[in-house]
C-alpha angles and dihedrals in degrees: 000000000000121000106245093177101150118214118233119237118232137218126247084249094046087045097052086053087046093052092038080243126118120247087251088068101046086055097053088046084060101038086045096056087239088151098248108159107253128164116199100216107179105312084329134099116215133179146194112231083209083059093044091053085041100056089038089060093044082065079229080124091059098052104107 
């Protein structure tokens, strides 16, 4: 049988706890094209915590 275990999407502010960062941040991260993996879902940001790991140990994070 597959595993069809579905991952929740979090909020910016959910995001910026999960990073250790604050939502102002995130925002500028997204304003600013850093590559953070953001998805616009109606007025809203959301994120996969999967896609978040995946873009901070690709050292992505780290590109000023």
């Amino acid at each position: 049988m597959t595993d069809l275990s579905i991952e929740k999407w979090i909020s910016l502010e959910e995001a910026a706890e999960y990073l250790c960062v604050k939502p102002v941040t995130i925002r500028d991260w997204i304003k600013k094209g850093k590559g953070i993996p953001a998805h616009k879902i109606g007025r809203k940001w959301a994120f996969k915590c999967s896609e978040l790991d995946a873009w901070v140990k690709s050292g992505k994070s780290a590109i000023k």
